[in-house]
N, C-alpha and C positions, 0 to 999 in steps of 0.2 A: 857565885851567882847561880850556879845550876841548885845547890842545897836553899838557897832562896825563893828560888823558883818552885822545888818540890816543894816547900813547905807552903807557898801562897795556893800550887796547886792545892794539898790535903787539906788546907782550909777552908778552900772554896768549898769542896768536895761537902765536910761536914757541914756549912751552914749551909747548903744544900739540901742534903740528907735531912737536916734538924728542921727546915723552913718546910716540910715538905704537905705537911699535915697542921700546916696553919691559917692556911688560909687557897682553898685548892681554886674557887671562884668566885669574885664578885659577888656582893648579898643582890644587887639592881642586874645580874648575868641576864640576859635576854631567848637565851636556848639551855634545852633542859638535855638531861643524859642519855643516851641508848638505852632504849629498853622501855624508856617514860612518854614516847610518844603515841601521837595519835590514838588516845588511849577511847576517844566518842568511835571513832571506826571502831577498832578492835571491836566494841563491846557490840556495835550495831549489827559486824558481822557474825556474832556469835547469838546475836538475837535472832537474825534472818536464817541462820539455820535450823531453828526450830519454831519459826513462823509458817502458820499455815496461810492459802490460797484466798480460804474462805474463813470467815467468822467464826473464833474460838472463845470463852471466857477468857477474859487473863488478867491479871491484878498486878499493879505497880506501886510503888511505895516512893513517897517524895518525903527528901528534907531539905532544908535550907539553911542558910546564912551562918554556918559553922566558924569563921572567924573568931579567934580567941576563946572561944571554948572547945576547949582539946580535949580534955577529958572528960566533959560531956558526949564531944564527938566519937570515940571512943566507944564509949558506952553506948550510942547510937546504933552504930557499926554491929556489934554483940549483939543486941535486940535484934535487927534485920536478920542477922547468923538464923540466930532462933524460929523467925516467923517461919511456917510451911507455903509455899503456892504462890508464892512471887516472882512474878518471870520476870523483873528489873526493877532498880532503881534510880533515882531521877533526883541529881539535887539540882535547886533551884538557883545556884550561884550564889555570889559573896563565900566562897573558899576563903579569901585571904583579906586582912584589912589595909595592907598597902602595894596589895600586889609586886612584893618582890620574891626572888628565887624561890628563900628560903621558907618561905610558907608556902608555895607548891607543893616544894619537895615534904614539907610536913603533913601536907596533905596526900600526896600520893602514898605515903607510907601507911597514912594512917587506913584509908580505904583496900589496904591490899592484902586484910584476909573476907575481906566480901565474899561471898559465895554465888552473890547475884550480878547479873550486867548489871555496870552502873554507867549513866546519863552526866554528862557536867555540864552546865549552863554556865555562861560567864554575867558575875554579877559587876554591880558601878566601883568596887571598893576595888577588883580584880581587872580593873583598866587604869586602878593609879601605878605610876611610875612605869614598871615596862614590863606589865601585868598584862597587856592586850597581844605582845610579841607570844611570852609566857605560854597563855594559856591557846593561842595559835599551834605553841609548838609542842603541848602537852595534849590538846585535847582536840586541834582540827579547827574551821571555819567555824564564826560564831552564829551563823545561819544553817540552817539544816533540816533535813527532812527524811523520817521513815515509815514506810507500811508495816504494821504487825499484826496478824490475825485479820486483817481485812481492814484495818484502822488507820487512818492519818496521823502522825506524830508528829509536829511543828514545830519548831525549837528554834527564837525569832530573838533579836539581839536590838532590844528597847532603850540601850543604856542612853543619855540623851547628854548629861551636864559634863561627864566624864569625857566625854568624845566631843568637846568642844561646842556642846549643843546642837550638835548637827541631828539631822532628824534620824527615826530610822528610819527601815529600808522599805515600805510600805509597799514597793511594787514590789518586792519580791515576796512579802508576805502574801500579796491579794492574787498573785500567777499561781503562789502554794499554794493556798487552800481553797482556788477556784478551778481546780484542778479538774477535767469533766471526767474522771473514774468513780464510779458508785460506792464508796464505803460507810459502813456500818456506823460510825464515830466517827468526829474528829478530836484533836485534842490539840491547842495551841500553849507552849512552854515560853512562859516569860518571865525576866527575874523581879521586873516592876510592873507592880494594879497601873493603866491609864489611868484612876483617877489620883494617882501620886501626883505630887507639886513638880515634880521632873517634867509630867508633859503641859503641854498646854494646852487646853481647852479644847480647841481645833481637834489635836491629836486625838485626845483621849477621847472625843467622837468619833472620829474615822477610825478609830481601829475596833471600836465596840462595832460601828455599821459594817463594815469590812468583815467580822466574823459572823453576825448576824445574818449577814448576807448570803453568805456561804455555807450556813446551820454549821456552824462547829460547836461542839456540844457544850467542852469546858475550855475557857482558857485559864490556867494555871500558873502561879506566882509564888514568888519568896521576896523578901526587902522588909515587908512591915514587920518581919518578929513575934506573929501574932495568928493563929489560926483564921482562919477566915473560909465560909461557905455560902452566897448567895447572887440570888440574879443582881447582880446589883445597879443596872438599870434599864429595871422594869417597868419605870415608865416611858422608856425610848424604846429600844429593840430589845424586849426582856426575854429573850430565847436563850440568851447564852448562861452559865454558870459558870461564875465567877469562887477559883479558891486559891486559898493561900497557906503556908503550913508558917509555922513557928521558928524560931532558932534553936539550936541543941541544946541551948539553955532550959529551953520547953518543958525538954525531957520526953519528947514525942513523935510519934514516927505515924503518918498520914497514907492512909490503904484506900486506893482509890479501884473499885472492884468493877470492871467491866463485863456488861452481859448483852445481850443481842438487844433488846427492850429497857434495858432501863443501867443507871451506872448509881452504886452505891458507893458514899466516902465514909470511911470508918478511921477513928483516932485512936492510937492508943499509946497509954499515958506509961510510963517505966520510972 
């Protein structure tokens, strides 16, 4: 009985040892690893250390909707390496196309010889399955807000179908960006145009009036796959500008150049 015993023990022991490396967690796991969190802080606090008081030039670089193109993304990455004078970067969500674990984690890998802060927005593809816990426990609240150089940064969570069509969070955007401190820019980050079929009608007015209201200079998007730069409506409150950058399929990486008088968008093509 005991030579029985030892042997059911050392068998265990090996399919143990052998199971160990096959499967360590769930592809649908809901929390990410040590070391992989709150990765929008980290970068925010590393922007706010060389954020000045007052109004500085500063240029940021936005991509989007990287899902399924790896190797595009990739090579994205390597282009940014390259650029000079970019104090962050900004994707515009849609990281993953079913929001489980394992494309997090392919994403956090892939962004981790950047050289610049990077920004993660959560897009509608990165609230399927248990992509909304995810990217909570990757990247922090999907609302948020920071000053850099004297500037407002808005980074406002639109997704409408994914989350059961519930609206978003419009008082929390209108307390943000009506904010009574005097800055130089504002700039509102969203991963869907209002005028996508996601909102409705209603919506995609009040959040155009709602910035316009508030002079925010651009509000900025990812979702269409498709560059995109204009008021685009100009016959209602044409104050605001409206852009959108491409997917890494693109092959393109979006330079949006900030200056006390006026903001320059530059593309360029790799």
């Amino acid at each position: 009985m005991r030579k029985i015993g030892l042997y059911i023990s050392v068998l265990l022991s090996i399919l143990n040892y052998a199971c160990t490396d096959l499967m360590e967690y769930s592809p649908y796991e809901g929390k990410v690893q040590e070391g992989s969190r709150s990765l929008n802080q980290t970068a925010i606090g590393k922007l706010q250390l060389q954020s000045s008081k007052t109004f500085k030039p500063f240029t940021f670089a936005i991509i989007g909707d990287s899902h399924t193109y790896y190797d595009d993304f990739i090579k994205q990455i390597s282009v940014l390496n390259n650029l000079d004078s970019i104090d962050m970067v900004i994707h515009m969500g849609d990281i993953t196309l079913s929001g489980i674990y394992r494309e997090f984690l392919w994403y956090r890998d892939i962004i981790k010889p950047l050289k610049y802060p990077l920004i993660t927005i959560i897009g509608n593809h990165d609230y399927l399955s248990n992509g909304e816990y995810m990217y909570r426990d990757m990247f922090g609240p999907t609302n948020f807000s920071f000053t850099y150089n004297n500037c407002l940064l808005v980074f406002f969570d639109d997704i409408t179908w994914e989350r059961n069509t519930k609206d978003p969070d419009f008082e929390w955007l209108k307390s943000t960006i009506s904010a009574t401190a005097t800055y130089t820019h504002k700039f509102v980050f969203t991963h869907i145009p209002p005028w996508d079929e996601q909102f409705s009608h209603g919506n995609e007015l009040y959040y155009n009036y709602l910035l316009a209201k508030n002079n925010v200079d651009y509000s900025i998007h990812g979702h269409i796959h498709r560059f995109y730069h204009d008021k685009h409506y100009a016959d209602l409150y044409g104050n605001v500008n409206y852009l959108a950058c491409g997917d890494s399929e693109d092959h393109e990486v979006v330079l949006v150049k900030v200056k006390e008088n006026n903001i320059d968008v530059e593309v360029i093509h790799f």
